[in-house]
C-alpha positions as CSV (number, residue, x, y, z in Angstrom):
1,X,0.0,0.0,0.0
2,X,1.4,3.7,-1.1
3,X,1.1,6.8,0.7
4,X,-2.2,8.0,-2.1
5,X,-3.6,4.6,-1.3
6,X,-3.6,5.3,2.7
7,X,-4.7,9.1,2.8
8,X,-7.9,7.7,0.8
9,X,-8.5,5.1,3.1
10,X,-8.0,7.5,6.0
11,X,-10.2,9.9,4.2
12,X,-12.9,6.6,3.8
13,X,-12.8,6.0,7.2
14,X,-12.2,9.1,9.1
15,X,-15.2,8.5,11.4
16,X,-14.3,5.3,12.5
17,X,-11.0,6.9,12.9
18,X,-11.9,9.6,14.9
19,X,-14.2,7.1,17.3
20,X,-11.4,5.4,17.6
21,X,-9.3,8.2,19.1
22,X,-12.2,9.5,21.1
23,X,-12.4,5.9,22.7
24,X,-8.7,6.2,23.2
25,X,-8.9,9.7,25.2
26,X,-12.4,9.2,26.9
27,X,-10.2,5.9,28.2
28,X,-7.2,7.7,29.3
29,X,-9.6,10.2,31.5
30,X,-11.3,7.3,32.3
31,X,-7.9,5.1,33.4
32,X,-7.1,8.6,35.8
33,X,-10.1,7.2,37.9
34,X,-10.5,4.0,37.5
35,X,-6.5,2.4,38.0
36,X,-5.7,2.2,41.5
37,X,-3.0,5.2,42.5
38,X,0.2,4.8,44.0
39,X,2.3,7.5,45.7
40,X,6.1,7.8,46.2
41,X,7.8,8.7,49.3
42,X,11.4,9.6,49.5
43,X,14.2,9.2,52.0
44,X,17.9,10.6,51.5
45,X,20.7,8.8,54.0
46,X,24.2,10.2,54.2
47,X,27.4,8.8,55.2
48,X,29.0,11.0,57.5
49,X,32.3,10.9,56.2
50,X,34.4,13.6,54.3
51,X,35.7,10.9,51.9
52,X,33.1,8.2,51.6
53,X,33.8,7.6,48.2
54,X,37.3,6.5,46.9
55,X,38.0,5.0,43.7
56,X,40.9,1.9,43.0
57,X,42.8,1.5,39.8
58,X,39.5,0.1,37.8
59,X,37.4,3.0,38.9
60,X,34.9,1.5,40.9
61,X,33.1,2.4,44.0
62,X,34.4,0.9,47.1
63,X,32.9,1.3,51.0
64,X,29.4,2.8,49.9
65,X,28.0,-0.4,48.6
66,X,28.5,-1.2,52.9
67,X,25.9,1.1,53.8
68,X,24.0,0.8,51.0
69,X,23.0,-3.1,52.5
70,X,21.9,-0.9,54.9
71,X,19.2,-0.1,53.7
72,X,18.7,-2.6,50.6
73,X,18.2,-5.3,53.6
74,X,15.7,-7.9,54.0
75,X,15.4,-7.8,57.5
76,X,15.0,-4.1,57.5
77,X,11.9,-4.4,54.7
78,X,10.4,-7.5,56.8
79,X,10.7,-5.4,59.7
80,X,8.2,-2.6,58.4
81,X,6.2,-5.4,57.0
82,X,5.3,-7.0,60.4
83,X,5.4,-3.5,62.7
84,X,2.9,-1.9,59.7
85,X,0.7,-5.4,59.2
86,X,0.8,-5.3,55.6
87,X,0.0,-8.9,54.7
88,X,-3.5,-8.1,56.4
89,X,-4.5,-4.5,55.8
90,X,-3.5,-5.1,52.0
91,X,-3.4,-8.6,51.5
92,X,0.8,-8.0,49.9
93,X,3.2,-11.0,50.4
94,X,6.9,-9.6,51.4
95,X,7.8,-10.2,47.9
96,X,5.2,-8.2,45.8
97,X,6.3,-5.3,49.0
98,X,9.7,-5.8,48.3
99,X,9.4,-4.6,44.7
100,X,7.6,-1.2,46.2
101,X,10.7,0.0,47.2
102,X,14.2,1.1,45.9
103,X,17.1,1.9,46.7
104,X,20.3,4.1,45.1
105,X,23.5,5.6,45.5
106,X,24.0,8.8,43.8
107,X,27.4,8.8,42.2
108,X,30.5,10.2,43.5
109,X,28.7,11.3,47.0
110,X,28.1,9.2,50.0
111,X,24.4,9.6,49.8
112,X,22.2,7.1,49.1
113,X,18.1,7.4,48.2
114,X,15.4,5.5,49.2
115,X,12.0,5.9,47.2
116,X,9.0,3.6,48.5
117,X,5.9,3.5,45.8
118,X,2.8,2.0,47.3
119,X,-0.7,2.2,47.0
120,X,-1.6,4.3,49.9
121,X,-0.7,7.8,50.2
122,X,-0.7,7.4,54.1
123,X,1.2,4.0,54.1
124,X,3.7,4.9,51.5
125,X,4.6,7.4,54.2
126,X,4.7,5.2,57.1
127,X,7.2,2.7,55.6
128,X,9.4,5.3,54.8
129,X,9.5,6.5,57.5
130,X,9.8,3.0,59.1
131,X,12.7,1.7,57.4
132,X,14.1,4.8,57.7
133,X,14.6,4.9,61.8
134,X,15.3,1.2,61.1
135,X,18.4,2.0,59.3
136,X,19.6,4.6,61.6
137,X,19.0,2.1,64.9
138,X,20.8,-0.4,62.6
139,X,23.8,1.6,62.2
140,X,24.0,2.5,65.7
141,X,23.6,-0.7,66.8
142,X,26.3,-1.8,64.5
143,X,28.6,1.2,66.0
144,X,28.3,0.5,69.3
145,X,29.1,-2.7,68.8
146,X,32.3,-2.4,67.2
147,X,33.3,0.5,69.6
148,X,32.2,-2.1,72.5
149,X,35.1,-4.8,70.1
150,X,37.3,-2.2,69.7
151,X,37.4,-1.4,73.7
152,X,37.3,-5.8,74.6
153,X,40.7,-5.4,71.5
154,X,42.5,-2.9,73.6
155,X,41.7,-3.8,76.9
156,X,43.2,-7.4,76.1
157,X,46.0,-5.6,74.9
158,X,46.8,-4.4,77.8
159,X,46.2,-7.2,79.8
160,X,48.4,-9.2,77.9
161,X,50.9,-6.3,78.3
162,X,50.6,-6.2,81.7
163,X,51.0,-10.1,82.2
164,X,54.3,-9.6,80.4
165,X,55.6,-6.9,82.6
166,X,54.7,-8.3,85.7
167,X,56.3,-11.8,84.3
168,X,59.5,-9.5,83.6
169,X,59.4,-8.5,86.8
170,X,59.2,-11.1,88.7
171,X,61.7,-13.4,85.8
172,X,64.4,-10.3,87.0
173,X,63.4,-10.8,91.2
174,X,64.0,-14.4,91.0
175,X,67.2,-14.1,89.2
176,X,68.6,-11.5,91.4
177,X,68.1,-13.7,94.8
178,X,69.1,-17.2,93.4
179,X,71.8,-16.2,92.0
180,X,72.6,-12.9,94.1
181,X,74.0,-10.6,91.6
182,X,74.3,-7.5,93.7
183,X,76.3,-9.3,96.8
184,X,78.8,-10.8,94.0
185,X,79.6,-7.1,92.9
186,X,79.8,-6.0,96.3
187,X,82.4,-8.8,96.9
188,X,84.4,-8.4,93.6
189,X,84.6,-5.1,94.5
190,X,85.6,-5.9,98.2
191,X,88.6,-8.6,96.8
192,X,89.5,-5.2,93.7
193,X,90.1,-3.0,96.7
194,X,92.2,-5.5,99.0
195,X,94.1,-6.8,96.4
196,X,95.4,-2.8,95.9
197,X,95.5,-2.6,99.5
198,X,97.9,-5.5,100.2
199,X,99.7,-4.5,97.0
200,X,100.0,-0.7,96.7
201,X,99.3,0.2,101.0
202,X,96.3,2.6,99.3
203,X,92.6,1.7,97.4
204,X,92.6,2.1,93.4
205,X,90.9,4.9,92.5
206,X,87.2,3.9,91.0
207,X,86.5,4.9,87.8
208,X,83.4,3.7,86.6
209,X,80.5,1.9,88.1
210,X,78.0,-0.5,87.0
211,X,75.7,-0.6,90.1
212,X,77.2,2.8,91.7
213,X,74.9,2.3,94.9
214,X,76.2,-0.9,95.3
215,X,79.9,0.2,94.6
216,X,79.6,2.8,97.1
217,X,78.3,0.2,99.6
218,X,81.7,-2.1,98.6
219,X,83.9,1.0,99.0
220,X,83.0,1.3,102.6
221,X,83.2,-2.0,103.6
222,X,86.2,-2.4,101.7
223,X,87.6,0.4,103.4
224,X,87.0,-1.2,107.1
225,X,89.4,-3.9,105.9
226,X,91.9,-2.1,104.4
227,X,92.2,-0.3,108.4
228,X,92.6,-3.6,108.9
229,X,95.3,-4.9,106.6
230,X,97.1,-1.4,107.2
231,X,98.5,-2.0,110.3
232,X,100.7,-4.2,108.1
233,X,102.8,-3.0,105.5
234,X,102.3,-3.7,101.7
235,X,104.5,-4.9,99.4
236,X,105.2,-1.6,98.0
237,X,106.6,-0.7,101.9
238,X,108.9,-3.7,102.2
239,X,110.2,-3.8,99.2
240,X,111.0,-0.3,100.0
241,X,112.4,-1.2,103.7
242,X,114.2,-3.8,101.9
243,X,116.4,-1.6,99.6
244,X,116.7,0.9,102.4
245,X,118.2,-2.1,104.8
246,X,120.6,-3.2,102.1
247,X,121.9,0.2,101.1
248,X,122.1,0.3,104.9
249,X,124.3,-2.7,104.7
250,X,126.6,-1.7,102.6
251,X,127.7,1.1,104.8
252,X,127.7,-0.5,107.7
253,X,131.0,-1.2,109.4
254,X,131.1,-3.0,112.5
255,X,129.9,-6.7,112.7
256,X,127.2,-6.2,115.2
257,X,125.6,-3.6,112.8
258,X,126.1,-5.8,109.5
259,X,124.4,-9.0,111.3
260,X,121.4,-6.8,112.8
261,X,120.4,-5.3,109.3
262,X,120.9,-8.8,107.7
263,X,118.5,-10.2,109.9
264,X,115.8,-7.3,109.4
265,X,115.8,-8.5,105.9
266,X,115.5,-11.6,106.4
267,X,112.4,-11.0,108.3
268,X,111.2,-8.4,105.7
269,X,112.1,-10.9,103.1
270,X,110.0,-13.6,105.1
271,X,107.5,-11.3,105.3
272,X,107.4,-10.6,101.9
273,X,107.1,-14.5,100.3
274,X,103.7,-14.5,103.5
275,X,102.4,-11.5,101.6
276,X,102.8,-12.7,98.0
277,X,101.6,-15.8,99.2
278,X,98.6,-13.8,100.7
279,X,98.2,-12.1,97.5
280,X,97.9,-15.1,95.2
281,X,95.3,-16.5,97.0
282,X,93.1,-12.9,96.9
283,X,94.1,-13.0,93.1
284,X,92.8,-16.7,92.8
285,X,89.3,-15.8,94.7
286,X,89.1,-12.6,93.0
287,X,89.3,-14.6,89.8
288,X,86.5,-16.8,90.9
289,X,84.6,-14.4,92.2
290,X,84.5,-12.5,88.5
291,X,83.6,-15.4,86.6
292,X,80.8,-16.2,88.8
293,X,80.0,-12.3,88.7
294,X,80.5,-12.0,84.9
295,X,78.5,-14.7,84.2
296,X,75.8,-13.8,86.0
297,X,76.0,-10.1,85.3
298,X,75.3,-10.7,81.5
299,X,72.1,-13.0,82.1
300,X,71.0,-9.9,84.6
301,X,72.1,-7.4,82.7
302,X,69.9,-9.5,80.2
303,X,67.2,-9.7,81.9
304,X,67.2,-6.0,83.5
305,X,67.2,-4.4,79.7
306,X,63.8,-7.0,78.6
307,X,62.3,-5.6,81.5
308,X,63.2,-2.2,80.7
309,X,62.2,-2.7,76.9
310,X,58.6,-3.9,78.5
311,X,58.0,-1.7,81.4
312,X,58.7,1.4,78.4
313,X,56.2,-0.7,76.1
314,X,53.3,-1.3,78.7
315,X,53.6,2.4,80.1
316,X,53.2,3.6,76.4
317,X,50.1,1.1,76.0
318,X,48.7,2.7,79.0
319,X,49.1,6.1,77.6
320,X,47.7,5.2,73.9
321,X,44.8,3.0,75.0
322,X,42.0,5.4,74.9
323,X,43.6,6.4,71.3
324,X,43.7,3.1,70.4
325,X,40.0,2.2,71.3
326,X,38.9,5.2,69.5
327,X,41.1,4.3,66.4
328,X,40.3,0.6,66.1
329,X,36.0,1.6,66.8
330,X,35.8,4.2,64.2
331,X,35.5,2.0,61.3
332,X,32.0,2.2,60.3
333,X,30.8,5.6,59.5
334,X,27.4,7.1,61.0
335,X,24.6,7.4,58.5
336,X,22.4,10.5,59.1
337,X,18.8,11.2,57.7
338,X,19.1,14.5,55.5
339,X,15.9,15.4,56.5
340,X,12.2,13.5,57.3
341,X,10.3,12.0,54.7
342,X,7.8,14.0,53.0
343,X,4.1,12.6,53.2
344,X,3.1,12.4,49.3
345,X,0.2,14.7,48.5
346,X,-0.3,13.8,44.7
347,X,0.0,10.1,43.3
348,X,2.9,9.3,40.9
349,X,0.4,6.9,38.2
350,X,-2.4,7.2,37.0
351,X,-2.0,11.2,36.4
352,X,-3.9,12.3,33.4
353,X,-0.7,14.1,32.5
354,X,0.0,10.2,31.7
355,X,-2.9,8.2,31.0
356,X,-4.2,11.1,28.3
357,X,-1.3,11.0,26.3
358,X,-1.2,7.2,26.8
359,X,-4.7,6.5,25.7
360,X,-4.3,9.1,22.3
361,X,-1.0,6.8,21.5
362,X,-2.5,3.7,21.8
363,X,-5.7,5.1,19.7
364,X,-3.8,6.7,17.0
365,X,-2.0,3.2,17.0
366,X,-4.7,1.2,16.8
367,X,-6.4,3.4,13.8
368,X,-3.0,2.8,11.4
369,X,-3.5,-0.6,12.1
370,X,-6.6,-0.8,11.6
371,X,-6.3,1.5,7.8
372,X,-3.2,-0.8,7.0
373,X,-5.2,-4.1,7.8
374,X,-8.3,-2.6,5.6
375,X,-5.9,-1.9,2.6
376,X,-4.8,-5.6,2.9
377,X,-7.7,-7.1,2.7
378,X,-9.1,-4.9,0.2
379,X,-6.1,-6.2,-2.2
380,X,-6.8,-9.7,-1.1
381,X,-10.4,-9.8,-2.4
382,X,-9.8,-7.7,-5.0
């Protein structure tokens, strides 16, 4: 069929034409009363959080889709559809009321929209507003359980921290009384300062100090010896009263003289083997006595820095818990309501702004159809 051959037939049949279209808009005023109306309520959520959306190497969302399960949630819809009784004021199974609502993240923003279409202007309102507060007790229920994680986290933290100081502690004790470090300096120390005594007469100056509280203790008690062992002459003396005798000696010139100074050195020379024999033997302890002492130093010494090292650590902890419990609780995000949902005052469908224009479509449609089917059977019988 040609264009010429159409016009005429439209020109045949323009009253059954025009019915057709009147039918069409008297059925799309009609449709505006007649269809059952459904309104739309809206909800906006917000993730408080200044960076909500960041993007990986492929470009796609990451952490909203988190909050956006909480509202697109099953237990949160079920949860309107018991409080609201919706099965028995408008005999709806959960899944046909599942499909009355939606839920979307705008892009690039940590908001996320909630739009509920339902039959009722009232109850379109209601479970808005119902899975709304839902949402928000859900995510404070989820906060303050992770804050209530976060403070179980650090407090075990601590404990654990403070089991291992106090096991330090009591690891360093025990060492220092079965072995006792501190009275093995104190007697090294002790056997040091005789040793210069019986040598030199005097003590050897001290230096350095490894435990100076203990040293000082050592020093005096040392020194109560050596008032002791001075009422004796050291080494350094007879030696000294030995080359004075001899030189002596050597000037002497009578018999008597000659056979009195040879017999003080003979005495100071006896006295002398005593003493280094004296002296070996304080040389032999002392050299026990440091072997023990070093050994033992190095495992204390050992010890003493582990417990330093974890008495530093648990202080620290102690100082940082309440920023760690904050740190390790402020994962999830708070979602906020940007305002209360609206009540709906006009229904989104039917509006005659739609069902005119759909009805004049559908009648203009059917009218070509019905020209073109005319033309073809026109050519049929022809």
């Amino acid at each position: 069929m040609d264009i010429k051959e159409f016009i005429s037939l439209l020109n045949e049949k323009r009253r059954v034409v025009l019915i057709i279209i009147a039918i069409g808009i008297f059925a799309g005023i009609v449709a505006d009363f007649v269809f059952p109306s459904y309104y739309e309520t809206n909800v906006t959520f917000m993730v408080l959080e200044s960076k909500m959306i960041r993007r990986n190497l492929e470009g796609k969302k990451l952490d909203i889709d988190t909050y956006l399960n909480f509202v697109n949630n099953d237990s949160v819809y079920y949860y309107a559809y018991q409080k609201l009784d919706i099965q028995k004021r408008f005999n709806m199974d959960f899944d046909r009321f599942k499909k009355c609502i939606d839920v979307l993240s705008v892009e690039d923003t940590a908001i996320i929209t909630l739009t509920v279409i339902f039959p009722d202007k009232k109850m379109s309102y209601e479970i808005a507003k119902t899975i709304a507060s839902r949402v928000i007790e859900l995510n404070r229920n989820i906060i303050q359980m992770e804050i209530k994680s976060g403070y179980r986290f650090a407090e075990k933290q601590v404990e654990l921290a403070e089991k291992q100081y106090r096991d330090a502690r009591k690891d360093l004790s025990d060492f220092i009384e079965k072995n006792h470090v501190f009275l093995n300096a104190e007697e090294v120390e002790l056997a040091r300062d005789t040793l210069a005594v019986f040598s030199n007469g005097y003590n050897l100056p001290y230096t350095s100090s490894e435990f100076s509280l203990l040293y000082n203790r050592s020093f005096f008690a040392a020194n109560n010896i050596n008032t002791e062992e001075k009422k004796t002459e050291s080494l350094f003396d007879i030696d000294g009263k030995i080359i004075e005798l001899k030189a002596h000696l050597k000037t002497a010139v009578y018999d008597n003289q000659k056979i009195k100074i040879k017999k003080e050195i003979a005495f100071y020379e006896t006295l002398k083997e005593e003493k280094l024999k004296r002296l070996e033997k304080i040389k032999q302890k002392l050299s026990d006595l440091e072997k023990d002492y070093n050994k033992n130093k190095f495992s204390f010494l050992e010890k003493y820095n582990r417990f330093i090292a974890i008495s530093k650590a648990y202080e620290k902890l102690l100082t940082d818990v309440m920023s760690i419990k904050i740190e390790i609780a402020g994962k999830t995000k708070e979602m906020a309501l940007l305002g209360e949902p609206v009540p709906p005052q006009k229904p989104v469908f039917p509006r005659l702004s739609i069902t005119l224009p759909s009805g004049l479509f559908l009648s203009i449609l059917i009218a070509f159809l019905y020209i073109l089917l005319l033309g073809f059977y026109r050519k049929i019988n022809a």
